[in-house]
C-alpha positions in Angstrom: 153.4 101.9 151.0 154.7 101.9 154.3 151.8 103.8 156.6 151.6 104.3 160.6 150.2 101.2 162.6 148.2 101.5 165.4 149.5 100.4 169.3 151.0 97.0 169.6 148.4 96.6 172.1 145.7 97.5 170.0 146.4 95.1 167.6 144.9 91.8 167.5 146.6 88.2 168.6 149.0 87.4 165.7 148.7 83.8 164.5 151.9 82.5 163.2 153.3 80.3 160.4 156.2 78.8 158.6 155.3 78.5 154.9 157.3 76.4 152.5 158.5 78.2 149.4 155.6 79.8 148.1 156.9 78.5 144.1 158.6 75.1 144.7 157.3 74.5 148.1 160.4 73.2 149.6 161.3 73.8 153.5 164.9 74.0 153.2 165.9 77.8 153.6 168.2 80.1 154.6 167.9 83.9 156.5 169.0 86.0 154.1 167.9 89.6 156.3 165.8 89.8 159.5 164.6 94.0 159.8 161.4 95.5 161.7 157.9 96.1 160.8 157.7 98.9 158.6 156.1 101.4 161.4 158.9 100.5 164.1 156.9 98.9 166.7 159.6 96.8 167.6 158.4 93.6 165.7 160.9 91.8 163.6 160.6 89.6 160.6 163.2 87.6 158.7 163.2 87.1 155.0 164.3 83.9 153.9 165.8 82.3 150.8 164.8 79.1 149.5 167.7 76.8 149.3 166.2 75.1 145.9 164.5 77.5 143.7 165.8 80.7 145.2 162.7 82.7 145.9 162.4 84.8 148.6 159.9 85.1 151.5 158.7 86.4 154.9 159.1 83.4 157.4 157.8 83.1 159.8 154.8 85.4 158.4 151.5 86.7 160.4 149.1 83.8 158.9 145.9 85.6 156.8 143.4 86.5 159.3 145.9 87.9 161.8 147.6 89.7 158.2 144.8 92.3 158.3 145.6 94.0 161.8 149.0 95.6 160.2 146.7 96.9 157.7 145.3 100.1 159.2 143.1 102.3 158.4 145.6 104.7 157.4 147.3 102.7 155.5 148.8 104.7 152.3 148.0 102.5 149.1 144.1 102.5 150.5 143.8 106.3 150.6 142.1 108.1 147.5 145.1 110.1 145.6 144.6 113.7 144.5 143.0 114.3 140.5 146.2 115.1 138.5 146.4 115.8 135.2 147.6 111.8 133.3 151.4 111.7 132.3 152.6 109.9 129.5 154.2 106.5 131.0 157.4 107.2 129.1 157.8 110.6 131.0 156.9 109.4 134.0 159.2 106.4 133.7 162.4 109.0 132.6 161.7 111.1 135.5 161.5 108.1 138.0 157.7 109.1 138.9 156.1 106.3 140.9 153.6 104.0 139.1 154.1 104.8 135.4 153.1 101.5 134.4 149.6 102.6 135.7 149.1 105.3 133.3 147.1 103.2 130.6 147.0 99.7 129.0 147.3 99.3 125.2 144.0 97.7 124.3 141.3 98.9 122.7 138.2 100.8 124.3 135.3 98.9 125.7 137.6 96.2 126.9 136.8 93.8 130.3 139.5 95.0 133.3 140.2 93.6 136.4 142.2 95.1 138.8 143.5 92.6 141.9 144.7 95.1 144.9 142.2 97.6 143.9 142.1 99.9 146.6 140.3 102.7 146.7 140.2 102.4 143.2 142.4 105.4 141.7 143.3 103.7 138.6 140.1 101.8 138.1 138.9 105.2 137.6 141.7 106.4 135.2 141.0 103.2 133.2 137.2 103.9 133.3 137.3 106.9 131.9 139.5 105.7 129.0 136.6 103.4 128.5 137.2 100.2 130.2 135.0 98.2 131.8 136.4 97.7 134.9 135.9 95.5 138.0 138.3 95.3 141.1 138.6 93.5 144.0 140.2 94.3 147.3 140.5 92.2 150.7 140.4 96.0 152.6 136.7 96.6 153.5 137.3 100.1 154.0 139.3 100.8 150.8 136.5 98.6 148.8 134.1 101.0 150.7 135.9 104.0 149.2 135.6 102.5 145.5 132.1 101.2 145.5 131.5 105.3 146.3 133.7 106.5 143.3 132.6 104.0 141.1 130.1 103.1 139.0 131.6 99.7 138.7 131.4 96.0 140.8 134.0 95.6 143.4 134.3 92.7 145.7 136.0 92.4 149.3 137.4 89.2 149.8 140.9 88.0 148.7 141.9 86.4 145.8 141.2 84.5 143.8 137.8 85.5 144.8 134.6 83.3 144.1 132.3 85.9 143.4 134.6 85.9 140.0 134.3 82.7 138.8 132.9 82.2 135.2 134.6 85.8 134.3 136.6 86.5 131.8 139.0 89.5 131.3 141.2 91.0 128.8 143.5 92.5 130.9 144.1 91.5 135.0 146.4 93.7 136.9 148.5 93.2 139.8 150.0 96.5 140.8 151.6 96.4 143.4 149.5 93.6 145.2 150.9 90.2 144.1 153.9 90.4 147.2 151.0 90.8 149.8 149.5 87.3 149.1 149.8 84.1 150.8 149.9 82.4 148.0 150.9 84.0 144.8 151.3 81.1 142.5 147.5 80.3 143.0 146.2 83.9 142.7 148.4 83.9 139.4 146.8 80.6 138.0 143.4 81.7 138.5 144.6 84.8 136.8 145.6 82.7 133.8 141.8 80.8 134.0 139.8 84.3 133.9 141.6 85.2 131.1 140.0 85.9 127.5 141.5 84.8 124.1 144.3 87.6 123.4 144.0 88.9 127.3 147.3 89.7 129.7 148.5 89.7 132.8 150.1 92.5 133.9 152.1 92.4 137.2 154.5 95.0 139.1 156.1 94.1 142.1 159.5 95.1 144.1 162.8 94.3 143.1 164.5 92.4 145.3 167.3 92.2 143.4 167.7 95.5 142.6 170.1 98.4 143.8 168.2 99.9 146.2 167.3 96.7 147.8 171.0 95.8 147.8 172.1 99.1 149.1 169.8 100.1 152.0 168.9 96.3 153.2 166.1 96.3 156.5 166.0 100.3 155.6 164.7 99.7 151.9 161.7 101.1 151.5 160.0 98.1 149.4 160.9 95.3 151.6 157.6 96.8 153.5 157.6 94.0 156.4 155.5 92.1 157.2 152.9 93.0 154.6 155.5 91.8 152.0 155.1 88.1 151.9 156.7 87.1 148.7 160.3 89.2 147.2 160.5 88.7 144.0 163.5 88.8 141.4 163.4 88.5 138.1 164.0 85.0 137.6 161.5 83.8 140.6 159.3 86.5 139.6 159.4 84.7 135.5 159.1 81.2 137.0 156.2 81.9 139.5 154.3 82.9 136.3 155.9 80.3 134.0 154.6 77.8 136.7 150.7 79.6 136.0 150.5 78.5 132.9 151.6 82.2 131.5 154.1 82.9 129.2 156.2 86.0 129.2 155.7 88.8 126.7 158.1 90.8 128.7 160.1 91.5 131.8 161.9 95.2 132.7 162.6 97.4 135.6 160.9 100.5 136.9 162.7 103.4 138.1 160.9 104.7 141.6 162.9 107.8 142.6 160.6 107.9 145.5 161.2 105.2 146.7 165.0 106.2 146.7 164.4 109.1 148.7 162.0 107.4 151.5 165.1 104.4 151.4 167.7 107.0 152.1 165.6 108.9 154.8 165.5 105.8 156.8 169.2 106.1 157.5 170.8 109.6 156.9 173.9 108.6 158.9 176.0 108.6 155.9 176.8 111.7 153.4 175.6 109.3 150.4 172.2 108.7 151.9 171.6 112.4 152.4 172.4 112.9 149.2 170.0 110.9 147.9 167.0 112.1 149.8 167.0 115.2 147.6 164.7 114.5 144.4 167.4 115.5 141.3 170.1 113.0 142.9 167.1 110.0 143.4 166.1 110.6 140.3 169.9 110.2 138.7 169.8 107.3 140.8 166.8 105.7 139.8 167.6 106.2 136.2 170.8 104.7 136.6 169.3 101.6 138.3 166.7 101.4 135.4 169.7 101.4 132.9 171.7 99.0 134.6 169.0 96.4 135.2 168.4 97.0 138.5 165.6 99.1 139.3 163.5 99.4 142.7 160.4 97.3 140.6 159.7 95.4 138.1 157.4 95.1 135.4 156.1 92.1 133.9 153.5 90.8 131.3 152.1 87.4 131.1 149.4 85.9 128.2 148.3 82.4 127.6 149.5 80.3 124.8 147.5 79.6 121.3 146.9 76.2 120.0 149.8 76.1 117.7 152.6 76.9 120.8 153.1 80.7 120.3 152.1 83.9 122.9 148.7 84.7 121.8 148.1 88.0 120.4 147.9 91.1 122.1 144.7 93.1 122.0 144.9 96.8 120.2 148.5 96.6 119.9 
């Protein structure tokens, strides 16, 4: 996640704003943290609490053109990952691998996927090649550069919701990792909820900002991810953000990111625990125990639309 930036001088002129709360929309907030840019370049953001809904957010924030210059072209999520043989999700999950909600989707073959935060499409192509039909979009020209080459599939640059789209519908839409970086969440998530197809689901992942590590390590925690992280979710704002798309909730549970531990702890080895924990069997016991207690590093979230007579419509191939 968090990736070298270039020079602050080699950066272009950041615009800034003050949003209102990003769900209710009020302007009456509290600091909760202030911490720097993820890189250290001696830029510092606060993250703010809404004083009537509670949802956290990056305020003042970099407004969305001047966004794009702390996304360089270095940047980790846009890089190609190496082939590696797939891992069950449960596996992955138990041994606090990153991402194990990526591993599949249960619908059936042949289905219509769209993946928001594509880039450079690593699990487009996982999903491809367990027969989806895939599509992605990305606002990263260069990552969208990387996927049109790997792909036999449409991607579009642009952010979302993304008019090239319109008139589309999907079974599944996916927000790995993706729906924190957006100026305005609740918007991309309604759009989600109008490209979806009878039966279809959202499905969302996002950091925890109520969770242990983000408790424990504060501006050091390796998913607060400044200033790129616009939105911090918990699991109540994270459920009434989608509530407030027109989704309903299948279901809501944490993800255990020993990785994300260990980069946390590395951050600030001045104490015997944090040492500790940057060794992998210790940040994985950690992780786990997060996950067991309800407070793991993400979360994990499905959405669908409701049927006629007022119940979750139901799921594809499940």
């Amino acid at each position: 996640m968090a990736s070298a930036l270039p020079a602050i001088s080699e950066r272009p002129a950041v615009c800034w704003e003050e949003p209102a709360c990003v769900l209710c929309e009020s302007t009456e907030r509290d600091t909760v943290l202030e911490a720097p840019d993820a890189a250290g370049a001696h830029l510092w953001f606060a993250v703010v609490r809404c004083r009537d809904c509670g949802t956290h957010y990056t305020c003042p924030r970099p407004d969305g053109k001047s966004t794009l210059g702390f996304y360089p072209p270095g940047y980790g999520p846009h890089q190609p990952r190496s082939s590696r043989p797939p891992r069950s999700a449960r596996l992955a999950r138990l041994r606090g691998r990153p991402c194990p909600e990526r591993r599949s989707l249960p619908v059936v073959t042949g289905t219509r996927l769209l993946d928001v935060g594509c880039g450079s499409g690593d699990f487009l192509e996982r999903m491809q090649r367990q027969g989806w039909n895939v599509t992605g979009v990305d606002a990263s020209p260069a990552a969208v550069a990387v996927a049109r080459a790997r792909l036999d599939a449409p991607i579009h640059e642009g952010r979302f919701p993304n008019a090239s789209l319109d008139g589309r519908k999907f079974d599944a839409i996916t927000f790995w990792q993706s729906l924190e970086h957006m100026h305005d969440p609740l918007t991309a998530l309604k759009a989600a909820r109008d490209w979806l197809a009878p039966g279809g689901r959202v499905y969302i992942s996002v950091p925890n900002f109520a969770g242990w590590s983000a408790k424990r390590f504060g501006a050091a925690w390796y998913g607060l991810d400044l200033p790129r992280h616009l939105t911090h979710f918990t699991p109540i704002t994270l459920e009434a953000m989608m509530r407030k798309a027109g989704l309903d909730i299948v279901k809501t549970r944490g993800l255990a990111h020993a990785d994300w531990v260990r980069a946390s702890a590395a951050r600030n080895p001045t104490t015997l625990g944090n040492r500790l924990l940057t060794r992998k069997p210790i940040a994985r016991m950690a992780a786990w125990w997060a996950y067991l207690s309800g407070r793991s590093e993400c979360l994990f979230s499905v959405g669908t639309i409701r049927t006629a007579t007022g119940s979750p419509s139901p799921p594809r191939g499940q």
